[in-house]
N, C-alpha and C positions, 0 to 999 in steps of 0.2 A: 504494500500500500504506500502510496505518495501522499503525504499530511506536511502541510501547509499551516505555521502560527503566526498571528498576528501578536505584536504585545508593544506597550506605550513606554515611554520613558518617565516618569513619575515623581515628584520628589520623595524621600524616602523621608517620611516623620514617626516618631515617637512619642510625641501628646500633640499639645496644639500647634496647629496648621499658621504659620506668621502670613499675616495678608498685605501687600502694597498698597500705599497710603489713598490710594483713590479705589482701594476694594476689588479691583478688577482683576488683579490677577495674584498665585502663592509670590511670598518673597522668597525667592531661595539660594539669595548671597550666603548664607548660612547653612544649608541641606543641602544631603548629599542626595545623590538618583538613584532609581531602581524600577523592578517590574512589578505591578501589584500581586497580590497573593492569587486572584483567581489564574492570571498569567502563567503563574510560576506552574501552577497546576497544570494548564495546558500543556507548557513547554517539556513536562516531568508523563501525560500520556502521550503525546508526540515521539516522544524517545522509547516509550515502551510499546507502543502500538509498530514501531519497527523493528525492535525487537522480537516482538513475538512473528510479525508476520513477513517481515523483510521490503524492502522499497526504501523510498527517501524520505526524510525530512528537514523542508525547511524551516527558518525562522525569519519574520518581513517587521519593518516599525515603518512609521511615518514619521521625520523630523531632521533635526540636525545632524552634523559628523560625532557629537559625540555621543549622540544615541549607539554608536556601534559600541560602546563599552554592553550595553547592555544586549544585542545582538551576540557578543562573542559567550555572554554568560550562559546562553542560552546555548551555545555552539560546542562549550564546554562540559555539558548535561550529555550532547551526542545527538544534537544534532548537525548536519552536514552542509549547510548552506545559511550563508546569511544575507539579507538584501535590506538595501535603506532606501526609500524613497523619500528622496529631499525634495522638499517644499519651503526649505528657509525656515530663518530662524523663530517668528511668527508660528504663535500653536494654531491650526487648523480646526474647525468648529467640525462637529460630526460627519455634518452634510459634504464638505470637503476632503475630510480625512478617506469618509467611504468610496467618492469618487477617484483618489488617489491610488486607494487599495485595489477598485477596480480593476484602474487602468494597468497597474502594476501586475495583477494574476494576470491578464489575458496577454500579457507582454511573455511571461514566463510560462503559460501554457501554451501558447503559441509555438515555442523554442521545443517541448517534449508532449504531454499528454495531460489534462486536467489534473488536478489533483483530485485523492479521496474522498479529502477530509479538509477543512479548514478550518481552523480554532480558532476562537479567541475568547477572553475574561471575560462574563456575562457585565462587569462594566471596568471602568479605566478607576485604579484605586485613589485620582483626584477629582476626576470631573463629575464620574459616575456617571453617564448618560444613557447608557445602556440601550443603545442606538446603531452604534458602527457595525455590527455583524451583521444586523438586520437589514440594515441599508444594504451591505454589501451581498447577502445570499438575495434581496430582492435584484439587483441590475442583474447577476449571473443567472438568475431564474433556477436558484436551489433551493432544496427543501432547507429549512435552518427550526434549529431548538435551542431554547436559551434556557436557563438554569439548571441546567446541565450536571450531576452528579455519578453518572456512571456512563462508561463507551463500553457496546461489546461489540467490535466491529465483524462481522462476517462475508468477506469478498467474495468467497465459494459462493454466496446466493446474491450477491450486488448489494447487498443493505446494512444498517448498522441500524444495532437498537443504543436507544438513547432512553437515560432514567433520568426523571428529576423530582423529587422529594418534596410533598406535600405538608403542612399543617397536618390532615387531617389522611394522607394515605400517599400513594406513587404512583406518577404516572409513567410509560413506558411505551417510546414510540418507536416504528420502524420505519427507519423514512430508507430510500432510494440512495446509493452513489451515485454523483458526487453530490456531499453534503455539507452543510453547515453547523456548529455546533456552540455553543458559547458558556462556556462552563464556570461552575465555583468552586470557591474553594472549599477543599473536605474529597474534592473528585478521586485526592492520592497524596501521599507524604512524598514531595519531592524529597530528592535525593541530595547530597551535597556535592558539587562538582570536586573530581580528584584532582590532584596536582599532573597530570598528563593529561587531562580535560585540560585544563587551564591552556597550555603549553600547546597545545591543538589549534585551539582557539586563538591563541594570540596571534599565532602565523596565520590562520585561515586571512581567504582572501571577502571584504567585503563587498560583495555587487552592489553599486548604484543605481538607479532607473530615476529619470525626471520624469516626470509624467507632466502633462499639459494640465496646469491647475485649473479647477474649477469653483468660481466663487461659491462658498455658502450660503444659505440663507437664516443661518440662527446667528443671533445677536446677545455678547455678553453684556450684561445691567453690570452685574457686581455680584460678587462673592458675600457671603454671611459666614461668620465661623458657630457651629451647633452650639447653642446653650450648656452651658455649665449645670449637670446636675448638682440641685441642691442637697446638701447630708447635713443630719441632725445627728446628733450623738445624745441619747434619754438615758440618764441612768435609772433603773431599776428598781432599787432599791441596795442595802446592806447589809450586808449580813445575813443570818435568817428571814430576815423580813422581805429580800431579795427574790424566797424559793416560790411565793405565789405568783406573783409577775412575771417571769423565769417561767415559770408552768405553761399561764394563760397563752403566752408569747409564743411558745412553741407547738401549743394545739391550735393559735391561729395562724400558725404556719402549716399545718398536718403535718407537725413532727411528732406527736406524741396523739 
């Protein structure tokens, strides 16, 4: 099988998100980058769904030159191909990233044979918009499923079932190759790239493709950073006089 990932370049935080002083866009003089966690996912069945079955996989981003650090991470996991599609240094609104991604698979399936499979992170772990896949399996005219929690792919019959996990039960589709799929995270415990991964990766070569941009039509307002939950701290009581409170508290939990 040939599997194909898309994955973004991200800033990498660990509590709060720093905003630029007109709202509009993350600060990230201070943050380091990376791929979001449903990504990582992706990039961690892409490597194993070749493993088991044999074929290629590549890994594609949309952005700048130093988006290949994170292309090589992903090259260093195992898989075999990395590609940038630059658009300049300006983030790309959904509507434009899908048309870039487009243009970029038909550029590359052109060159060998469709791909199987396409991933990508049910959303981007900044923007979240949970849009780019969809756009992109609608121009290609492929089946696509997003939240995505298990791949059993099966070539022998053209199809792959695709899982994704309910509130209240699972659902389980079979759609048709070639497919789209856009996954979360929990899909698999990515692996940690070894020191010969690394070393792999840094030589690989990274393919470039311009594509002919196309404006979008969503408009950033501004960023909000999510409310602070509020915590109270109650104490109980002391002592003995502690153990009723302590009781109640724990059968209005259904602890007891």
């Amino acid at each position: 099988m040939d599997v194909l990932v898309c994955v973004k370049r991200v800033p990498a935080t660990g509590g709060t998100i720093p905003l630029t002083a007109d709202g509009r866009d993350v600060d990230t003089r201070s943050l380091g980058f990376t791929i979001g966690p449903h990504e990582e996912c992706a990039v961690e069945e892409a490597a194993r769904i070749v493993e088991r079955f044999g074929g290629s996989a590549a890994v594609l981003t949309v952005g700048p030159p130093q988006a290949d650090e994170q292309l090589r991470y992903a090259m260093s996991i195992g898989l075999q191909q990395g590609v940038r599609v630059t658009t300049g240094e300006e983030e790309t609104d959904p509507e434009a990233t899908a048309a870039a991604i487009v243009d970029a698979v038909r550029t590359l399936e052109s060159e060998t044979r469709p791909f199987d499979l396409i991933l990508f992170g049910n959303e981007s772990a900044d923007a979240g918009n949970c849009q780019v896949g969809i756009r992109v399996a609608h121009a290609l005219a492929r089946p696509a499923v997003g939240g995505i929690k298990g791949i059993e792919p099966q070539p022998e019959h053209g199809t792959v079932r695709l899982r994704r996990e309910l509130p209240d039960g699972i659902e389980v589709y079979a759609a048709p190759l070639p497919a789209v799929a856009a996954v979360r995270e929990g899909l698999n415990l990515p692996r940690y790239p070894a020191v010969t991964g690394r070393l792999r990766a840094k030589r690989a070569h990274i393919r470039t493709i311009e594509p002919e941009l196309v404006p979008g039509g969503l408009r950033k307002v501004r960023l909000r950073p999510p409310a602070e939950a509020a915590r109270e701290t109650v104490v109980l009581g002391h002592g003995a006089a502690a153990a009723g409170p302590v009781v109640d508290m724990l059968a209005e939990l259904g602890m007891v």
